[in-house]
C-alpha positions in Angstrom: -31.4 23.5 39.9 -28.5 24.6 37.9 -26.8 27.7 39.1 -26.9 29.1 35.1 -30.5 27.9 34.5 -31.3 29.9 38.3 -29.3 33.2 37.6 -30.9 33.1 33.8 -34.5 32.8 35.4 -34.0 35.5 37.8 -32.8 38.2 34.9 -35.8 36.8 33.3 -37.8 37.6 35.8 -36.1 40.8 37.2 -37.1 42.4 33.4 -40.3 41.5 33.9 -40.7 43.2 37.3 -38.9 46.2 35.9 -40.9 46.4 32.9 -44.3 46.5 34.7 -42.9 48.7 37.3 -42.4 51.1 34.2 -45.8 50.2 32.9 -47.3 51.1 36.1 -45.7 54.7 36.5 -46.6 55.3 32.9 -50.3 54.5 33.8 -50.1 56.6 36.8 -48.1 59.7 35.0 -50.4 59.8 31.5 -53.9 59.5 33.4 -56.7 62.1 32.3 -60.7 62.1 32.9 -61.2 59.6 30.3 -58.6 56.8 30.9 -59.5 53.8 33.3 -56.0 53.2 34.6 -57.3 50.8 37.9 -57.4 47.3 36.3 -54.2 47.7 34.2 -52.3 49.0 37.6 -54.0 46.5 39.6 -52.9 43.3 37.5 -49.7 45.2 36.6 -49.5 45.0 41.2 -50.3 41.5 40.7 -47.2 40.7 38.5 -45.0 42.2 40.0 -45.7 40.7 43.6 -45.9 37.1 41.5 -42.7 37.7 40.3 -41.4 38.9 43.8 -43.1 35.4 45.2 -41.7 33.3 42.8 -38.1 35.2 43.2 -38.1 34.5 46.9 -39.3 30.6 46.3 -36.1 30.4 44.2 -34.0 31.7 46.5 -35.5 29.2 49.6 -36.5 32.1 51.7 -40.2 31.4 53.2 -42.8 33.6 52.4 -43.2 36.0 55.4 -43.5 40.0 56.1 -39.7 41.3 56.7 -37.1 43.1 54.9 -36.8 39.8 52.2 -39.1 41.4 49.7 -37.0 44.8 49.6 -33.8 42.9 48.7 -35.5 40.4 46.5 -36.9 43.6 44.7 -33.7 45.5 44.4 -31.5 42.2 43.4 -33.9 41.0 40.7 -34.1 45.0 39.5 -30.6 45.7 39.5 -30.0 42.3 37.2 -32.9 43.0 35.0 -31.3 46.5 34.4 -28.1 44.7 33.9 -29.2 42.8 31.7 -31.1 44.6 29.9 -28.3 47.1 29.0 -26.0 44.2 28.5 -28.3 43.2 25.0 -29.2 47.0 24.3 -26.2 47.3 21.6 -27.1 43.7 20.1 -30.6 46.0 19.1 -28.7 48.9 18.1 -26.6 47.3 15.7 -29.8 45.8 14.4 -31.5 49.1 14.5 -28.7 50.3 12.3 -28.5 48.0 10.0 -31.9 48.2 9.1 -31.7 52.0 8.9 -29.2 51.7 6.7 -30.8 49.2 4.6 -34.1 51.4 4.1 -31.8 54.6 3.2 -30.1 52.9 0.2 -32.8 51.3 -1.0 -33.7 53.1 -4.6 -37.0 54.8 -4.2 -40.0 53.2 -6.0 -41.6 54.7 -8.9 -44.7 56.2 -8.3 -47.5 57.4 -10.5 -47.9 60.2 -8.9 -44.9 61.6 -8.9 -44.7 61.2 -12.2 -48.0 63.2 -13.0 -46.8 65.7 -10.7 -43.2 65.9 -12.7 -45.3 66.3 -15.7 -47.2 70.0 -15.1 
């Protein structure tokens, strides 16, 4: 495969471990008696152990029980992060932009107001 096409697919897929590694402590760290946390954190476990299979079939490695899946893990983290904060002012901006178009906007008229204004 194409070196770009590889690199892109492993940021892809290093968000995605990232993000259900955060979905996973957030299940863990909000239970109470009445949430049923087991089947989201078990497919959420599933996911990220696809990802780290399908990270380590991209690199070449065979699938076996050594110290591969640590630094498959901490590579594909450390670009998703990357990456990540690499297109966090991209939503900013937009987040900004938007905010700015909602605070000039003239407010609406409203009935309501009105009959209030009137007492």
């Amino acid at each position: 495969m194409n070196d770009i096409l590889v690199q892109v697919l492993i940021s892809i897929i290093g968000g995605f471990i990232l993000s259900n590694i955060t979905l996973i402590i957030f299940q863990v760290v909000s239970y109470h008696p009445y949430s049923k946390p087991i089947v989201p954190i078990f497919f959420q476990s599933i996911s990220v152990f696809l990802g780290l299979v399908i990270l380590i079939l991209i690199d070449g490695y065979e699938i076996s029980l050594s110290s591969q899946w640590v630094s498959e893990l901490e590579s594909s983290l450390i670009l998703g992060i990357t990456d990540i904060m690499r297109i966090l002012p991209l939503f900013y901006v937009l987040m900004l932009y938007f905010l700015f178009r909602a605070s000039t906007r003239a407010p609406l008229e409203s009935p309501i107001l009105e009959l209030l204004d009137s007492e």
